[in-house]
C-alpha positions as CSV (number, residue, x, y, z in Angstrom):
1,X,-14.3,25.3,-15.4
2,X,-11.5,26.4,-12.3
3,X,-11.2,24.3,-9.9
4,X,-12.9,25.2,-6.9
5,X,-12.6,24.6,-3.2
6,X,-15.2,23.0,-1.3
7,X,-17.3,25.1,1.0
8,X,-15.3,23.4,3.9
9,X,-12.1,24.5,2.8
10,X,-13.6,28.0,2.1
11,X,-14.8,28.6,5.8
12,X,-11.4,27.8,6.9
13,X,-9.4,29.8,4.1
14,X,-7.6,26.6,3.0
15,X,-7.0,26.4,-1.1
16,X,-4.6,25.0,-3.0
17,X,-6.5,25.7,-6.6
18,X,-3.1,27.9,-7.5
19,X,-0.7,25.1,-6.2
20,X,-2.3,22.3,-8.7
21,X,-2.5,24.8,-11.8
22,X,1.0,25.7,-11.0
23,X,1.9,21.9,-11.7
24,X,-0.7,21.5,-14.2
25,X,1.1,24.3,-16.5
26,X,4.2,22.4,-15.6
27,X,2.8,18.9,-17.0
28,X,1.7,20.6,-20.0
29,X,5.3,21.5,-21.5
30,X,5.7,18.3,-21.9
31,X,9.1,17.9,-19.2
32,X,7.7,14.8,-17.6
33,X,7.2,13.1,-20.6
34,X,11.2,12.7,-20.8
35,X,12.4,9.3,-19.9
36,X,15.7,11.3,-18.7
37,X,13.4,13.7,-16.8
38,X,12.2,11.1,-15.1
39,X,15.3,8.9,-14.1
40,X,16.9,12.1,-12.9
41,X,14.3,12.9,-10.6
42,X,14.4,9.0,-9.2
43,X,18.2,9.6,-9.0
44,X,17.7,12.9,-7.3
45,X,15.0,11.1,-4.4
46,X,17.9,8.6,-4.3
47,X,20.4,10.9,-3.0
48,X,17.8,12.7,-0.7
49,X,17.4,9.2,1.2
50,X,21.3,8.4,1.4
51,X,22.0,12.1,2.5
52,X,19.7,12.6,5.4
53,X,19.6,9.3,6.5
54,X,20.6,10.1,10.1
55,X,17.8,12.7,9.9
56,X,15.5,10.6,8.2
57,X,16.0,7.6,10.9
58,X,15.8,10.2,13.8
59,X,12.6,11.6,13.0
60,X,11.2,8.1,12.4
61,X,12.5,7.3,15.7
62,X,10.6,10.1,17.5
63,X,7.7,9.7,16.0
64,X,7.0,6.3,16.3
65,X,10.1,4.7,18.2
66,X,11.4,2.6,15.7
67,X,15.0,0.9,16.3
68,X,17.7,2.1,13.3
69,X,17.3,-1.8,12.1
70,X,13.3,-1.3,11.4
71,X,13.3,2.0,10.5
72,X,16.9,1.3,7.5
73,X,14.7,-2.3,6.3
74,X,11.4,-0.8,6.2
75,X,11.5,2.9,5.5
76,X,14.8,3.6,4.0
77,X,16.3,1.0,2.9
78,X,12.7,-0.1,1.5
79,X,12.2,2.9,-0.9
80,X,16.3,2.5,-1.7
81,X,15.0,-0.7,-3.2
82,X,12.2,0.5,-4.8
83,X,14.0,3.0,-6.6
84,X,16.7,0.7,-7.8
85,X,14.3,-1.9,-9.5
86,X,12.3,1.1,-10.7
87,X,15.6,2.7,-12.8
88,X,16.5,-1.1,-13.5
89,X,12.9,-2.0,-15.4
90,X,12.0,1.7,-16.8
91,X,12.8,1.5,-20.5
92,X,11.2,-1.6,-20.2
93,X,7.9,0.1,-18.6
94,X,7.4,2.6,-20.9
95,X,7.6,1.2,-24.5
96,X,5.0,0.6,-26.5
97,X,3.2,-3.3,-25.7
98,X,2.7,-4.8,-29.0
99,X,-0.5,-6.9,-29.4
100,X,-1.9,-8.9,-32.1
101,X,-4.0,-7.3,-35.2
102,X,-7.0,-8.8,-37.1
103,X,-6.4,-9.7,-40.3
104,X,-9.4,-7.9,-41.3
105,X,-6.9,-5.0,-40.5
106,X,-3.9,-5.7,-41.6
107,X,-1.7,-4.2,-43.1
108,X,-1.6,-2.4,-39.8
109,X,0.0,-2.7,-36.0
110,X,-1.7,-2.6,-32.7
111,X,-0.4,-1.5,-29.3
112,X,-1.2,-0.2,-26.0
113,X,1.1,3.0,-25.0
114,X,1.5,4.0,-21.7
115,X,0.9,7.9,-21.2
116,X,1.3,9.8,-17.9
117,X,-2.0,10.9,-16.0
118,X,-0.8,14.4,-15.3
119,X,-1.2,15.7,-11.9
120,X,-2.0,13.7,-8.8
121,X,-2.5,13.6,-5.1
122,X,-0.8,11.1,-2.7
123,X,-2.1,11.1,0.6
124,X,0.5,8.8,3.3
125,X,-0.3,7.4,6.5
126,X,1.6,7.8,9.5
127,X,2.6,4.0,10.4
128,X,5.4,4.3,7.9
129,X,5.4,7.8,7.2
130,X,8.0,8.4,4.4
131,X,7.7,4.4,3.1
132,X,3.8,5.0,2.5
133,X,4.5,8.4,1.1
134,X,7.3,8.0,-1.1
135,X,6.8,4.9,-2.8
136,X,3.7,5.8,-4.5
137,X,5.6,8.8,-5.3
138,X,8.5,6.9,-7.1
139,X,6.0,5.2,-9.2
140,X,4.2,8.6,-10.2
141,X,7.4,10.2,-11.4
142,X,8.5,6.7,-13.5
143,X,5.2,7.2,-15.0
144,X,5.7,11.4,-15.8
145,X,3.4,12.6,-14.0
146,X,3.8,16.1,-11.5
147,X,2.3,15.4,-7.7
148,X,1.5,16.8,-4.6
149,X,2.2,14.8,-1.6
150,X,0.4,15.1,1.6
151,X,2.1,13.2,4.5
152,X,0.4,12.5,7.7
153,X,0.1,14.9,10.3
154,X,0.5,12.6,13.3
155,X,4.0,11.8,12.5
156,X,5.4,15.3,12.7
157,X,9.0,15.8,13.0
158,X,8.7,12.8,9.8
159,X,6.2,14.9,7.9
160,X,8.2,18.3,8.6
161,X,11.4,16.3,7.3
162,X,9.6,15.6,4.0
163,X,8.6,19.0,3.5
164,X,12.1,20.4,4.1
165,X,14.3,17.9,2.1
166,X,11.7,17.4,-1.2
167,X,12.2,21.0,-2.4
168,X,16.0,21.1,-2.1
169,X,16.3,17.7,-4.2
170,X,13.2,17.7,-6.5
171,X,12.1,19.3,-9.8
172,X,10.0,22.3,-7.4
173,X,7.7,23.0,-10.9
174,X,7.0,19.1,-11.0
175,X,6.1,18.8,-7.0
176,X,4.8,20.3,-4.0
177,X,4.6,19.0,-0.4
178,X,1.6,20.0,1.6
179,X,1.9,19.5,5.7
180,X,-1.2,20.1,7.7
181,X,-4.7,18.2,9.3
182,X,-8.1,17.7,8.4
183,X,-8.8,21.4,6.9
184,X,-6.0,20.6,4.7
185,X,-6.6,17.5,3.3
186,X,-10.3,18.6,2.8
187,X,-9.1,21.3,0.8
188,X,-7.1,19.0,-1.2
189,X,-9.4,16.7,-1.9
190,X,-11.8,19.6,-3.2
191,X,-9.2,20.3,-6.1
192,X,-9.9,18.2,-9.3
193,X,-7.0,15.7,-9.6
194,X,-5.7,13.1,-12.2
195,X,-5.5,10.6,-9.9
196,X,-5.5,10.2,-6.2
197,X,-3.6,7.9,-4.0
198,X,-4.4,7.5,-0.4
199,X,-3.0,4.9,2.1
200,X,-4.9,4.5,5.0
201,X,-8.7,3.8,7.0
202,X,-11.6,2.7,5.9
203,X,-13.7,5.4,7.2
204,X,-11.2,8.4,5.0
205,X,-11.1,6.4,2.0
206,X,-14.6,6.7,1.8
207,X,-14.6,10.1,2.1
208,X,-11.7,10.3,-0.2
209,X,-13.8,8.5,-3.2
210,X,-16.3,10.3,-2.6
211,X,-14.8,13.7,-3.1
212,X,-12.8,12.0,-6.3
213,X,-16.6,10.9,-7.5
214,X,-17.6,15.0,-7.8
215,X,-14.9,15.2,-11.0
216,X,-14.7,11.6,-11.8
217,X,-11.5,10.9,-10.5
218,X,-9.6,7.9,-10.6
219,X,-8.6,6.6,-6.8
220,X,-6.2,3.9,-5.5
221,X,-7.2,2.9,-1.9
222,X,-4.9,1.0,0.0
223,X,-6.7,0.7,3.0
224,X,-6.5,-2.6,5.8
225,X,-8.7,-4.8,7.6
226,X,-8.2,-7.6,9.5
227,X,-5.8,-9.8,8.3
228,X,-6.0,-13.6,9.6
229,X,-3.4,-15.8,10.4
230,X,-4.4,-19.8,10.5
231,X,-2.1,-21.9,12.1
232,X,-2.2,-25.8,11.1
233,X,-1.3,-28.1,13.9
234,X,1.1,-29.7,11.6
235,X,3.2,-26.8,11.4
236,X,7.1,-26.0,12.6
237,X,6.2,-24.3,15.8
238,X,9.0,-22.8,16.3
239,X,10.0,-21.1,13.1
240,X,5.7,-20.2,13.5
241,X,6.3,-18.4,15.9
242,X,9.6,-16.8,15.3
243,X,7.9,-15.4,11.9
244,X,4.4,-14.7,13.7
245,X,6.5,-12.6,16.2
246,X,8.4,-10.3,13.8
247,X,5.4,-10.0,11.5
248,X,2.6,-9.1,14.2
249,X,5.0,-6.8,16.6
250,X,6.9,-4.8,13.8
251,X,6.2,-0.9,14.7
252,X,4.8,-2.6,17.8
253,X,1.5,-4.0,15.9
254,X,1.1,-0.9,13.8
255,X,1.3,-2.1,10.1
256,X,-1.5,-2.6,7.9
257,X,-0.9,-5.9,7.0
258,X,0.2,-7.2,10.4
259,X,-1.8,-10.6,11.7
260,X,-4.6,-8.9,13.2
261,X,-5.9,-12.7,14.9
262,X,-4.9,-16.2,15.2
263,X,-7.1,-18.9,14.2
264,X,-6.1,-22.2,15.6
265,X,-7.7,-26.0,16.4
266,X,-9.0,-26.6,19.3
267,X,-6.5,-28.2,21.8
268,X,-3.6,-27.1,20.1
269,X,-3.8,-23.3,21.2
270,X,-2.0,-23.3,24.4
271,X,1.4,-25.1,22.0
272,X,1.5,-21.8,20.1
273,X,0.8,-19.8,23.3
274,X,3.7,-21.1,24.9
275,X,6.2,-20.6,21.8
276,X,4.9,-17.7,21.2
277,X,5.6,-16.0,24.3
278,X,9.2,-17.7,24.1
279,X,9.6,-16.2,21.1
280,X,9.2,-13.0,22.4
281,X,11.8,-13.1,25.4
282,X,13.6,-13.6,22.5
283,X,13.0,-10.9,20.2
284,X,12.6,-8.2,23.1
285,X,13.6,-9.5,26.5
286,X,11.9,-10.2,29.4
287,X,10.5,-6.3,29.2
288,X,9.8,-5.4,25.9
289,X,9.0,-1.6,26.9
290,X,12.5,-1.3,27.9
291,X,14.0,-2.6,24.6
292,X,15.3,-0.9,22.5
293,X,13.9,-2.7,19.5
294,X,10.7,-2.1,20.2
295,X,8.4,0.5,18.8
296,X,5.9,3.1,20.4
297,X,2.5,4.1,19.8
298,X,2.0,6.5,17.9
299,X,0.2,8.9,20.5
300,X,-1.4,8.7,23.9
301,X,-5.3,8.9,21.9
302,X,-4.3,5.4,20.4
303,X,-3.2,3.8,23.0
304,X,-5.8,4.5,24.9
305,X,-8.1,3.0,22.5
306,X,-5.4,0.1,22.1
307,X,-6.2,-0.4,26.2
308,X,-9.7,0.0,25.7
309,X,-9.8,-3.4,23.2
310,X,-8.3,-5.1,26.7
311,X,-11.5,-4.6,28.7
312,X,-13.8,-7.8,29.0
313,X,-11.7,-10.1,27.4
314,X,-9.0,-12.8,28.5
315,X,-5.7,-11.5,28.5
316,X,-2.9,-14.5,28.7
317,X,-0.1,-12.3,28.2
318,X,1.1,-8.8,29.7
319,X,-1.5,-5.9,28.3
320,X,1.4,-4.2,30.2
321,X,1.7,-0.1,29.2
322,X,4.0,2.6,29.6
323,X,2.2,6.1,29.4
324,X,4.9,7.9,29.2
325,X,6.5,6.6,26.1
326,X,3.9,6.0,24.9
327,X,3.7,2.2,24.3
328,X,2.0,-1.2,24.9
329,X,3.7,-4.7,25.2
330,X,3.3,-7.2,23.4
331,X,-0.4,-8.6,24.4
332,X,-2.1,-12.3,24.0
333,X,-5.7,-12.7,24.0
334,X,-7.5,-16.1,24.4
335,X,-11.1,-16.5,23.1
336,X,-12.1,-12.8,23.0
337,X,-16.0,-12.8,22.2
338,X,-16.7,-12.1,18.0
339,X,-18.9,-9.0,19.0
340,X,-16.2,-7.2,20.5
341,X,-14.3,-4.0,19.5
342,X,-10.9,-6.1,19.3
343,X,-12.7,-8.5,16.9
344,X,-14.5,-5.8,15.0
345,X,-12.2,-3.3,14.2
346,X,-8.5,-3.0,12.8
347,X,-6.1,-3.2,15.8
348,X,-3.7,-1.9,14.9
349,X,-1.5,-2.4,17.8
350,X,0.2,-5.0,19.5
351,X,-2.5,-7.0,20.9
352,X,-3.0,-10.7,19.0
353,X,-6.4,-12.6,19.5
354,X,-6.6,-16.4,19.6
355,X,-9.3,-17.6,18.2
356,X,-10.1,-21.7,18.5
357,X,-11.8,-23.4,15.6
358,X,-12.9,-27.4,15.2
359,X,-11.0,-27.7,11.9
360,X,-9.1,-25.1,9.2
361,X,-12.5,-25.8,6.9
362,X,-14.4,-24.0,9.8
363,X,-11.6,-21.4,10.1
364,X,-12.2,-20.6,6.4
365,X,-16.1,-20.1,6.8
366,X,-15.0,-17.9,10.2
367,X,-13.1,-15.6,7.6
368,X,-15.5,-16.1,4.6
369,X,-17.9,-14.6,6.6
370,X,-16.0,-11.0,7.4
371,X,-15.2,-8.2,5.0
372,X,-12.2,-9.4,2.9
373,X,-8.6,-8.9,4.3
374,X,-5.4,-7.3,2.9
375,X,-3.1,-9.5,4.0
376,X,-3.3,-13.3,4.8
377,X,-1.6,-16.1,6.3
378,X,-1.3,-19.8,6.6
379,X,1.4,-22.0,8.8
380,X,1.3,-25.5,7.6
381,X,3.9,-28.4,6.9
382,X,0.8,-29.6,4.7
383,X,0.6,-28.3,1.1
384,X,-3.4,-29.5,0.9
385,X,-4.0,-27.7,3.5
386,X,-1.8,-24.0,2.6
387,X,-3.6,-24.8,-0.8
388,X,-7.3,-25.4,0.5
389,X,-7.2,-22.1,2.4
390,X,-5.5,-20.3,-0.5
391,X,-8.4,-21.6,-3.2
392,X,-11.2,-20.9,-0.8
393,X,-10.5,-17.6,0.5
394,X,-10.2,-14.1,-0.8
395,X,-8.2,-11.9,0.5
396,X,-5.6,-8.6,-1.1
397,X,-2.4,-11.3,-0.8
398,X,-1.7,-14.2,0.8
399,X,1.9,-15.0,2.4
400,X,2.3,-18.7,3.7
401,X,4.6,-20.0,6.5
402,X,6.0,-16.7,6.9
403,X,4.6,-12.8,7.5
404,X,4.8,-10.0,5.2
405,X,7.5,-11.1,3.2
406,X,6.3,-11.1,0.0
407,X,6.3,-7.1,0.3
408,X,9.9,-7.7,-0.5
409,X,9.2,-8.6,-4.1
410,X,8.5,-5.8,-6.2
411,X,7.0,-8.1,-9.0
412,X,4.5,-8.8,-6.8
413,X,1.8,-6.1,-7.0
414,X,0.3,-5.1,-3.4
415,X,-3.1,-4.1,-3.1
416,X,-6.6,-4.7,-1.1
417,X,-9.8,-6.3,-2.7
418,X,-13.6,-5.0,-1.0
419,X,-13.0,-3.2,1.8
420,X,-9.5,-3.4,2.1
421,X,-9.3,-1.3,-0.8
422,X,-8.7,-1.3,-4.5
423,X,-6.0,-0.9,-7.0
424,X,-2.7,-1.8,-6.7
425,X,1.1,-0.7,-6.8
426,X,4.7,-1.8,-6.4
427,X,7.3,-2.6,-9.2
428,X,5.3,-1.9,-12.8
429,X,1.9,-2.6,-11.4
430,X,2.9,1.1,-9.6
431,X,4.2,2.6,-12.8
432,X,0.8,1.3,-14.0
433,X,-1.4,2.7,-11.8
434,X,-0.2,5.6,-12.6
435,X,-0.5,6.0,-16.4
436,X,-3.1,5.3,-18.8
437,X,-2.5,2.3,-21.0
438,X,-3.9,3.7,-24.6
439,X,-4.6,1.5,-27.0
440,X,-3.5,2.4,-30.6
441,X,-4.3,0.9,-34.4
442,X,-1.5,2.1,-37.0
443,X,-3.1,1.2,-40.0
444,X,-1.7,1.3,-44.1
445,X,-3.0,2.7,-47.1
446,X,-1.4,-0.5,-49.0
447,X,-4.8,-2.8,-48.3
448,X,-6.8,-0.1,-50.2
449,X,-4.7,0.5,-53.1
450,X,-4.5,-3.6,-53.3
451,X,-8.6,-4.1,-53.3
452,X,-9.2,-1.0,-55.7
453,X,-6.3,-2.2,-58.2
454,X,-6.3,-6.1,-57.6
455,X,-8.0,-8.0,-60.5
456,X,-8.5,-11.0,-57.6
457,X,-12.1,-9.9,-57.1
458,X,-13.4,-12.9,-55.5
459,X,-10.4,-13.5,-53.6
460,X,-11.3,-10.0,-51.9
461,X,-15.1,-10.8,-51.7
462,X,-13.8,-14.1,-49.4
463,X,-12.0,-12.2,-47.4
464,X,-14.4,-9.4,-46.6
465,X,-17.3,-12.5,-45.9
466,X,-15.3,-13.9,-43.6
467,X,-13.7,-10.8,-41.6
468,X,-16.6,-8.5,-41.8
């Protein structure tokens, strides 16, 4: 059957049936299939990134305010990265994985092949608007497969940049950008993909798996959650807080896998208050809002709700806000109660709670308790204690005495568990996702000829007794 719109996408004259067969008639020649198809293509998204990268960094700057440094490490030079252990490992990635076979089927071979998925949807999210975008898109293409790429509408001038510089580098029969809001994600997600990858809330990816479940469609979902952050008493407290700071105030709070709390003993809170906030004269000056490192929010609707979280609670540090930037400084809470908004949802902002425990074993039954994180730290001098909170918590990954670092290992794969989302990409577990591993039996004709000829009768009655 045609794909079909939803009714949605009808009433608001949004379809994008023709753009999907377009690439589906492109998958089927057979193009992507090519291992030299494909590293040209990573080549070509190579060049795009090193070409416009005073274009790419300016629109990442007025979208979300972020410094050249952040936006070369974690956008740019990020997918630059990506690409390069990508090219490095493909021939690897894409032979055939020889397993063992059964004697019972011998002579013969077995092996798993990975086979492109064809054509597939990658929704991004607008904290890192091209990183969250493109990477997924780097691991499509090592795997052959055409896409359509959907970048977030609330980072415009990064989305608009995307649009414009992905036709003039890419294979156009292979890929298609699609800018817009709601009606045009609803209309995408009506279509009948191959696969779909979306980045971002809870509350979308549900609706995203639930328009993949109408034609069975595979989904990744990387979605978020609140990530803890226990800090041990026996613990470097300065480097602790050095690492806590870049990790939790990157793109000013806005990264999925930031610390979303602290959890900390009782009595030894107000240490880590105290080198936390000198930490942060460090990293951004006695005004953080007037540094230039420091990020924005992403639009005045956010930071409202951002303020919102500040009402009710103890605020130990700023909750200072600039409305016309727009932007929040870096904020310390104390003790916030457990039934509030800043302890129920996401933050995703700059705002860190401080939560006080008896002991780390009662921090892990705090966390136990809550919908399992993406991200999770630990700050310890103390391997039995970095390895009790590790064994008795679940959690997407865990990162200790430092924040978000492992993302800089590609042979790492990165991916939520629960409601933090499913599947999984970087490095191969990317090229991966995005193929199907087939399994394969080569089997002879030599074994039939041998028991139909053979005089060794009860040798072959043995055999076929203890294999059959």
């Amino acid at each position: 059957m045609p794909n079909r719109p939803s009714l949605h996408a009808v009433e608001t004259g949004v379809c994008f049936v023709d753009v999907v067969h377009k690439l589906n008639d492109s998958f089927d020649t057979g193009k992507t299939q090519s291992l030299e198809w494909r590293k040209s293509q990573l080549k070509a998204l190579e060049t795009l990134l090193k070409d416009n990268q005073h274009d790419i960094l300016q629109a990442l700057k007025n979208d979300l305010g972020k410094c050249k440094t952040e936006a070369m490490v974690a956008e740019q030079g990020f997918l630059l990265s990506d690409i390069k252990h990508t090219l490095k490992h493909l021939d690897k990635w894409v032979k055939p994985r020889k397993v063992s076979t059964p004697m019972v089927a011998w002579p013969g071979k077995s092996f798993r092949k990975p086979e492109p998925l064809g054509t597939v949807l990658i929704i991004g999210a607008w904290n890192y608007p091209l990183q969250l975008l493109l990477a997924p898109y780097i691991a499509a293409i090592a795997a052959g497969n055409c896409a359509v790429l959907k970048p977030s509408e609330l980072a415009e001038e990064t989305s608009s940049l995307v649009a414009k510089l992905i036709p003039q580098y890419m294979d156009n029969s292979c890929v298609a950008v699609i800018e817009g809001g709601k009606d045009e994600a609803t209309a995408l997600l009506a279509c009948k993909w191959d696969h779909i990858f979306y980045t971002g809330g809870e509350v979308v990816g549900k609706i995203v798996m639930s328009a993949a479940a109408k034609h069975l469609t595979p989904v990744t979902l990387e979605l978020g959650g609140k990530s803890p952050c226990f800090v041990d008493k026996n613990t470097n407290l300065a480097v602790t807080a050095r690492r806590l700071v870049w990790g939790k105030w990157m793109n000013a709070g806005q990264t999925c896998i930031a610390p979303d709390y602290v959890i900390v003993e009782k009595g030894f809170e107000q240490k880590l208050i105290d080198a936390v906030k000198k930490e942060l004269k460090k990293q951004y000056g006695k005004a953080p809002l007037s540094s230039r490192d420091y990020g924005n929010i992403v639009n005045h609707r956010h930071l409202k709700r951002l303020e919102s979280y500040l009402e009710n609670v103890n605020v130990v540090y700023s909750g200072e806000l600039d409305e016309s930037r727009p932007a929040m400084a870096p904020t310390l809470v104390l003790e916030p109660s457990l039934d509030s908004p800043l302890m129920k949802e996401e933050i995703f902002g700059p705002i860190l709670p401080i939560i006080t425990v008896d002991n780390m074993e009662a921090g892990i039954k705090f966390v136990n308790s809550r919908p399992k994180p993406l991200a999770l730290y630990a700050f310890s001098d103390k391997d039995d204690v970095l390895d009790n909170i590790i064994s008795k918590t679940s959690s997407g990954s865990v990162c200790t005495n430092d924040t978000m670092l492992f993302m800089t290992n590609p042979e790492l794969p990165f991916g939520g568990v629960g409601n933090s989302g499913m599947g999984s990409y970087h490095g191969q577990a990317g090229f991966d996702t995005f193929s199907h591993i087939k399994t394969v039996m080569k089997r002879s004709f030599a074994l039939d000829v041998f028991f139909r000829y053979a005089p060794f009768s009860k040798f072959k009655l043995s055999l076929l007794k203890k294999f059959l």
